[in-house]
C-alpha positions as CSV (number, residue, x, y, z in Angstrom):
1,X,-33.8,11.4,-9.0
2,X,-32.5,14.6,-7.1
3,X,-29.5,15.9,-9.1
4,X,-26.8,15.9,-6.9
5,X,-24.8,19.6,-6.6
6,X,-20.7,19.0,-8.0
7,X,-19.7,19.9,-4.5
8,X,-20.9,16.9,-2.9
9,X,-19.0,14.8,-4.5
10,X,-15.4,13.3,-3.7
11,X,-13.3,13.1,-7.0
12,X,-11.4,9.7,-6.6
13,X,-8.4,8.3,-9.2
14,X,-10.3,6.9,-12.5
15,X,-13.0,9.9,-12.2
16,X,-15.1,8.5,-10.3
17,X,-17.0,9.9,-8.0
18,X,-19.1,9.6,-4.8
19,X,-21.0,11.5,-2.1
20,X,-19.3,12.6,1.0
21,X,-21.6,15.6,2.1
22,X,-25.5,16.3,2.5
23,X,-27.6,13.4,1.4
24,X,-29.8,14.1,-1.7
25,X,-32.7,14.2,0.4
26,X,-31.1,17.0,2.3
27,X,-30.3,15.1,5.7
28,X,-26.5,15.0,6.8
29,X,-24.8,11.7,6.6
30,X,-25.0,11.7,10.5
31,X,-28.8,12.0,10.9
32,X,-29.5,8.9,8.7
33,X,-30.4,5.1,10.1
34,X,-27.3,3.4,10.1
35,X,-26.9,0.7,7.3
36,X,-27.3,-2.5,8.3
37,X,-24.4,-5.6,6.7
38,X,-23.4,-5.1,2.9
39,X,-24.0,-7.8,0.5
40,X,-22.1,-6.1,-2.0
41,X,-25.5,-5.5,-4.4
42,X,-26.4,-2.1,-3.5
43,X,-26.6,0.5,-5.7
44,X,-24.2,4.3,-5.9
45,X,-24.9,7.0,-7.6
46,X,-20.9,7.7,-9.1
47,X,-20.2,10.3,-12.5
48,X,-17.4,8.5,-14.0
49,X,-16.1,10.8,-17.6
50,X,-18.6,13.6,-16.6
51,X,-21.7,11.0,-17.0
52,X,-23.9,9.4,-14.6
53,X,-24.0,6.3,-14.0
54,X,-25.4,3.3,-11.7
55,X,-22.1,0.8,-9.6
56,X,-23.0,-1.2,-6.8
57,X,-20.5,-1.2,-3.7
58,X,-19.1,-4.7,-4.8
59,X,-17.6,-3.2,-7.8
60,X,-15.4,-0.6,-5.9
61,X,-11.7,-1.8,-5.4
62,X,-11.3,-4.5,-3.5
63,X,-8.2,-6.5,-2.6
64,X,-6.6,-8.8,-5.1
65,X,-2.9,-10.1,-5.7
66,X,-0.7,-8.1,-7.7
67,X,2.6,-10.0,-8.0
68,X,4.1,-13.0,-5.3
69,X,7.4,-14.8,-5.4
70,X,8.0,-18.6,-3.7
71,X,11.1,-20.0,-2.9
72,X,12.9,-22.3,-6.2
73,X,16.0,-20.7,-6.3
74,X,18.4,-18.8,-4.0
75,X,18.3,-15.4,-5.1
76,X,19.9,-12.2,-3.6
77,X,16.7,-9.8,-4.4
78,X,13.0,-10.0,-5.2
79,X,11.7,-7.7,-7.0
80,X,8.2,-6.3,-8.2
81,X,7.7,-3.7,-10.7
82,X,4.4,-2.6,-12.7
83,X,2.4,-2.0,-9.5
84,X,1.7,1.8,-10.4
85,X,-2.0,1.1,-11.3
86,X,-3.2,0.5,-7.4
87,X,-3.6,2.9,-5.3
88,X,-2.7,1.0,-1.8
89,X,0.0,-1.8,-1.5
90,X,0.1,-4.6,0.6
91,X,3.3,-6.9,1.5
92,X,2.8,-10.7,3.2
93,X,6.4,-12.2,3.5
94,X,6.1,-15.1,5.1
95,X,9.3,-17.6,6.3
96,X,12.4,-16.1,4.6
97,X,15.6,-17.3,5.3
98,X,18.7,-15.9,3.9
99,X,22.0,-17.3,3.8
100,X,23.8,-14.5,5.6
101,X,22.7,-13.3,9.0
102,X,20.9,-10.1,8.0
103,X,17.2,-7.9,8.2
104,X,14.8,-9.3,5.6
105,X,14.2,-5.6,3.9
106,X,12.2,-3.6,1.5
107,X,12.9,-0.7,-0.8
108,X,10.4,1.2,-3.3
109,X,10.8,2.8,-6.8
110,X,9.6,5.6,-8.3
111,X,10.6,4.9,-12.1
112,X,9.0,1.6,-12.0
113,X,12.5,-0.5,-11.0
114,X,15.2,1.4,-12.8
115,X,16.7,2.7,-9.0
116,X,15.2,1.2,-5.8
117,X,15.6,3.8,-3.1
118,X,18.2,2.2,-0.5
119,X,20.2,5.7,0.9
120,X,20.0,6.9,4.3
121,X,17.8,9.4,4.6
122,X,15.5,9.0,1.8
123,X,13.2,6.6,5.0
124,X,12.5,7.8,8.3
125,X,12.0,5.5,11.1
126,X,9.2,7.0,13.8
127,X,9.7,5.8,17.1
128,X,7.0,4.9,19.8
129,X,8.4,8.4,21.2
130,X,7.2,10.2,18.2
131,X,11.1,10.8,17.2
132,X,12.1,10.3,13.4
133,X,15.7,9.0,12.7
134,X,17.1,8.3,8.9
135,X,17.2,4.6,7.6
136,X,18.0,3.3,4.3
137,X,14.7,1.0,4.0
138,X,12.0,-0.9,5.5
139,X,12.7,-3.4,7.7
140,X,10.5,-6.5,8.4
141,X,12.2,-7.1,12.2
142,X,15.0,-5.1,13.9
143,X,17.9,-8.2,14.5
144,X,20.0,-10.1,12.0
145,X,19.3,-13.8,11.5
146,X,19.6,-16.3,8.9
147,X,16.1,-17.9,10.4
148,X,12.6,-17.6,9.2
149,X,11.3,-14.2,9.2
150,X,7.6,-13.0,8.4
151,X,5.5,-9.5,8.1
152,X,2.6,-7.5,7.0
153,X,3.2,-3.9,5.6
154,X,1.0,-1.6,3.7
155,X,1.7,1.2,2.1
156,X,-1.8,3.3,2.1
157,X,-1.5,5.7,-0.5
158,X,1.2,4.7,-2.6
159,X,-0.4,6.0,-5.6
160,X,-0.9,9.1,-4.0
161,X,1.3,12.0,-5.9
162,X,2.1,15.0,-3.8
163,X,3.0,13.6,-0.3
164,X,5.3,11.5,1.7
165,X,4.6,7.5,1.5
166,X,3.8,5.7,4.8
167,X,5.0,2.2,5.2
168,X,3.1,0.6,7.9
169,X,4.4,-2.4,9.5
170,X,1.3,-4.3,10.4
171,X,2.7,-6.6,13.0
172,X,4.9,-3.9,15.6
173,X,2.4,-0.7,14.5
174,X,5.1,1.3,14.1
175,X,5.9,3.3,11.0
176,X,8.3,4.5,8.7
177,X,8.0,7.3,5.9
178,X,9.8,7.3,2.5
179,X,10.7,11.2,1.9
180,X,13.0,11.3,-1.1
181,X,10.3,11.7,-3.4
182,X,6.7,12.6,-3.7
183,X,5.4,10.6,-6.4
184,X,3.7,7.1,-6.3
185,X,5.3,4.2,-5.7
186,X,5.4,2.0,-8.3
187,X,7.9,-1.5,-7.7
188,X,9.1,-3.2,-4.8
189,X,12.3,-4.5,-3.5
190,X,13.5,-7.2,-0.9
191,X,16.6,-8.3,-0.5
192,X,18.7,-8.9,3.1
193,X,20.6,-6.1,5.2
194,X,23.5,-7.9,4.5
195,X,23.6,-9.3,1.5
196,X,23.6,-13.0,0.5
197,X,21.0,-14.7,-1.1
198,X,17.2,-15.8,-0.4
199,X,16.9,-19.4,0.3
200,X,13.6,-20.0,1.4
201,X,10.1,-18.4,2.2
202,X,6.9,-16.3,-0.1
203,X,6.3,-12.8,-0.4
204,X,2.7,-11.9,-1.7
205,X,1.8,-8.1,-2.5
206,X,-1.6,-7.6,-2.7
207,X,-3.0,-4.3,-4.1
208,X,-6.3,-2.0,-5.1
Protein backbone atom coordinates (compact mmCIF):
# COMPACT_ATOMS: atom_id res chain seq x y z
CA UNK A 1 0.00 0.00 0.00
CA UNK A 2 1.17 3.57 -1.01
CA UNK A 3 2.15 5.34 2.24
CA UNK A 4 0.07 8.16 2.49
CA UNK A 5 2.14 11.77 3.06
CA UNK A 6 1.07 13.41 6.88
CA UNK A 7 -0.36 16.30 4.90
CA UNK A 8 -3.17 14.44 3.53
CA UNK A 9 -4.67 13.75 6.34
CA UNK A 10 -7.41 15.54 8.49
CA UNK A 11 -6.61 15.23 12.32
CA UNK A 12 -10.10 14.63 13.91
CA UNK A 13 -10.84 14.52 18.08
CA UNK A 14 -9.59 10.94 19.35
CA UNK A 15 -6.50 11.05 16.78
CA UNK A 16 -7.84 9.80 14.20
CA UNK A 17 -7.35 10.44 11.03
CA UNK A 18 -8.56 10.42 7.42
CA UNK A 19 -7.80 11.53 3.86
CA UNK A 20 -9.12 14.83 2.55
CA UNK A 21 -6.60 15.63 -0.22
CA UNK A 22 -4.90 13.73 -3.37
CA UNK A 23 -5.88 10.13 -3.45
CA UNK A 24 -3.08 7.62 -2.91
CA UNK A 25 -3.09 6.77 -6.39
CA UNK A 26 -2.43 10.41 -7.17
CA UNK A 27 -5.94 11.36 -8.66
CA UNK A 28 -7.87 14.41 -6.84
CA UNK A 29 -10.90 13.35 -4.95
CA UNK A 30 -12.89 15.08 -7.80
CA UNK A 31 -11.54 13.04 -10.79
CA UNK A 32 -12.63 9.67 -9.12
CA UNK A 33 -16.02 7.51 -10.02
CA UNK A 34 -18.43 8.51 -7.63
CA UNK A 35 -19.22 5.87 -4.89
CA UNK A 36 -22.14 4.16 -5.26
CA UNK A 37 -24.64 3.41 -1.63
CA UNK A 38 -22.69 2.59 1.64
CA UNK A 39 -23.28 -0.51 3.44
CA UNK A 40 -21.31 0.53 6.16
CA UNK A 41 -18.44 -2.47 5.44
CA UNK A 42 -15.96 -0.68 3.55
CA UNK A 43 -12.70 -0.28 4.58
CA UNK A 44 -10.44 3.45 5.64
CA UNK A 45 -7.15 3.80 5.89
CA UNK A 46 -7.17 6.08 9.61
CA UNK A 47 -3.63 6.45 11.94
CA UNK A 48 -5.17 6.50 15.27
CA UNK A 49 -1.94 6.99 18.25
CA UNK A 50 0.60 7.54 15.37
CA UNK A 51 -0.18 3.81 13.99
CA UNK A 52 -1.93 2.56 11.12
CA UNK A 53 -4.69 0.93 11.13
CA UNK A 54 -7.75 -0.68 9.09
CA UNK A 55 -11.94 1.01 10.31
CA UNK A 56 -14.66 0.51 8.15
CA UNK A 57 -17.09 3.66 7.61
CA UNK A 58 -19.76 1.95 9.96
CA UNK A 59 -17.47 2.38 12.80
CA UNK A 60 -17.17 6.24 12.53
CA UNK A 61 -19.65 8.15 14.94
CA UNK A 62 -22.86 7.68 14.34
CA UNK A 63 -25.97 8.97 16.20
CA UNK A 64 -27.00 7.51 19.40
CA UNK A 65 -28.95 8.81 22.66
CA UNK A 66 -27.05 10.54 25.16
CA UNK A 67 -29.53 11.37 28.03
CA UNK A 68 -33.78 11.79 27.65
CA UNK A 69 -36.28 12.86 30.29
CA UNK A 70 -40.26 11.82 30.14
CA UNK A 71 -42.85 13.34 31.96
CA UNK A 72 -43.55 11.67 35.96
CA UNK A 73 -43.33 14.54 37.91
CA UNK A 74 -43.81 18.30 37.56
CA UNK A 75 -40.56 19.78 37.63
CA UNK A 76 -39.30 23.40 37.08
CA UNK A 77 -35.96 22.39 35.07
CA UNK A 78 -34.42 19.44 33.11
CA UNK A 79 -31.33 19.11 33.07
CA UNK A 80 -28.40 17.10 31.35
CA UNK A 81 -24.88 17.10 32.24
CA UNK A 82 -21.89 14.75 31.23
CA UNK A 83 -22.38 15.32 27.50
CA UNK A 84 -18.71 16.65 26.90
CA UNK A 85 -17.58 13.41 25.22
CA UNK A 86 -19.63 14.13 21.77
CA UNK A 87 -18.75 16.28 19.50
CA UNK A 88 -22.32 17.47 18.02
CA UNK A 89 -25.58 17.69 20.13
CA UNK A 90 -28.97 17.07 19.21
CA UNK A 91 -32.23 18.21 21.18
CA UNK A 92 -35.93 16.44 20.31
CA UNK A 93 -38.54 18.00 22.83
CA UNK A 94 -41.55 16.88 22.02
CA UNK A 95 -45.20 18.04 23.76
CA UNK A 96 -44.10 20.11 26.86
CA UNK A 97 -46.54 21.86 28.71
CA UNK A 98 -45.74 24.01 31.58
CA UNK A 99 -47.86 25.27 34.19
CA UNK A 100 -47.21 28.98 33.68
CA UNK A 101 -47.72 30.50 30.22
CA UNK A 102 -44.09 30.78 29.14
CA UNK A 103 -41.27 29.84 26.10
CA UNK A 104 -40.10 26.16 26.53
CA UNK A 105 -36.19 27.16 26.71
CA UNK A 106 -32.70 25.96 26.65
CA UNK A 107 -29.43 27.03 28.26
CA UNK A 108 -25.80 25.31 27.91
CA UNK A 109 -22.85 24.91 30.44
CA UNK A 110 -19.48 25.00 30.17
CA UNK A 111 -18.41 23.45 33.65
CA UNK A 112 -20.48 20.51 33.11
CA UNK A 113 -23.77 22.00 35.17
CA UNK A 114 -22.31 24.07 37.94
CA UNK A 115 -23.78 27.62 36.05
CA UNK A 116 -26.05 27.26 33.04
CA UNK A 117 -25.62 30.38 30.91
CA UNK A 118 -29.06 32.34 31.08
CA UNK A 119 -27.74 36.34 30.93
CA UNK A 120 -28.50 38.50 28.11
CA UNK A 121 -25.92 38.77 25.97
CA UNK A 122 -24.07 35.70 26.46
CA UNK A 123 -26.84 34.26 23.00
CA UNK A 124 -27.36 36.09 19.99
CA UNK A 125 -30.49 35.74 18.15
CA UNK A 126 -29.76 36.09 14.03
CA UNK A 127 -32.59 37.27 12.26
CA UNK A 128 -33.83 36.28 8.63
CA UNK A 129 -32.27 39.91 8.00
CA UNK A 130 -28.88 38.75 8.97
CA UNK A 131 -29.18 41.24 12.18
CA UNK A 132 -27.88 39.73 15.67
CA UNK A 133 -29.81 40.94 18.86
CA UNK A 134 -28.86 39.65 22.60
CA UNK A 135 -31.13 36.91 24.26
CA UNK A 136 -30.63 35.11 27.35
CA UNK A 137 -31.17 31.48 25.82
CA UNK A 138 -32.57 29.25 23.21
CA UNK A 139 -35.92 29.28 22.53
CA UNK A 140 -37.99 26.37 21.18
CA UNK A 141 -40.94 28.94 19.71
CA UNK A 142 -41.20 32.78 20.09
CA UNK A 143 -44.99 33.10 22.14
CA UNK A 144 -45.84 32.15 25.66
CA UNK A 145 -48.23 29.23 26.23
CA UNK A 146 -48.97 26.69 28.70
CA UNK A 147 -49.80 24.15 25.58
CA UNK A 148 -47.79 21.49 23.99
CA UNK A 149 -44.67 22.66 22.49
CA UNK A 150 -42.09 20.64 20.33
CA UNK A 151 -38.52 21.18 18.41
CA UNK A 152 -35.36 19.98 16.96
CA UNK A 153 -32.03 21.82 17.72
CA UNK A 154 -28.50 20.91 17.10
CA UNK A 155 -25.65 22.26 18.22
CA UNK A 156 -22.88 21.19 15.44
CA UNK A 157 -19.72 21.64 17.03
CA UNK A 158 -20.36 21.74 20.56
CA UNK A 159 -17.22 20.05 21.37
CA UNK A 160 -15.43 22.32 19.39
CA UNK A 161 -12.95 24.57 21.64
CA UNK A 162 -11.87 27.89 20.19
CA UNK A 163 -15.20 29.28 18.54
CA UNK A 164 -18.61 30.44 19.09
CA UNK A 165 -21.44 27.56 19.49
CA UNK A 166 -24.31 27.55 16.89
CA UNK A 167 -27.59 26.47 18.11
CA UNK A 168 -29.70 25.55 15.16
CA UNK A 169 -33.25 25.39 15.45
CA UNK A 170 -34.20 22.71 13.04
CA UNK A 171 -37.84 23.45 12.56
CA UNK A 172 -37.84 27.73 11.72
CA UNK A 173 -33.86 27.45 10.29
CA UNK A 174 -32.97 30.19 11.99
CA UNK A 175 -30.12 30.44 14.42
CA UNK A 176 -28.73 31.59 17.41
CA UNK A 177 -25.02 31.73 18.70
CA UNK A 178 -23.83 31.26 22.38
CA UNK A 179 -20.75 33.90 22.66
CA UNK A 180 -19.90 34.07 26.34
CA UNK A 181 -17.50 31.40 26.09
CA UNK A 182 -15.36 29.50 23.66
CA UNK A 183 -15.15 26.20 25.06
CA UNK A 184 -17.36 23.02 24.45
CA UNK A 185 -20.43 22.61 25.65
CA UNK A 186 -20.84 20.21 28.01
CA UNK A 187 -24.73 19.99 29.85
CA UNK A 188 -28.07 21.16 28.96
CA UNK A 189 -30.82 23.08 30.44
CA UNK A 190 -34.66 23.45 29.88
CA UNK A 191 -36.77 25.08 31.96
CA UNK A 192 -39.83 27.77 30.93
CA UNK A 193 -39.42 31.69 30.22
CA UNK A 194 -41.43 32.14 32.98
CA UNK A 195 -40.91 29.91 35.46
CA UNK A 196 -43.32 27.29 36.89
CA UNK A 197 -42.96 23.81 36.55
CA UNK A 198 -42.92 21.03 33.54
CA UNK A 199 -46.03 19.03 33.60
CA UNK A 200 -45.93 17.08 30.58
CA UNK A 201 -43.98 16.08 27.37
CA UNK A 202 -40.01 14.16 26.45
CA UNK A 203 -36.91 15.79 25.61
CA UNK A 204 -34.31 13.31 23.94
CA UNK A 205 -30.58 14.59 23.17
CA UNK A 206 -29.00 12.59 20.95
CA UNK A 207 -25.23 12.96 20.44
CA UNK A 208 -21.80 11.67 18.39
Amino acid sequence: MTEIPEAWWLRLRGGIRLTKGPSPMGKEIGSLTAASTLTGAELLHVIQGGNSRQATVGALPAWRQAASWTYSADIANVDFTNLGSYNELMVLLRNVTASVSGIRLMYVSIDNGANFRNTSGDYKNINLNAAESDTTGFGFGTTNSTAARSGVARIPQSGLNGVPKILENLLVGLSVLFVQSTSPINALRFTNSTGGNFTGGSIVVLGR
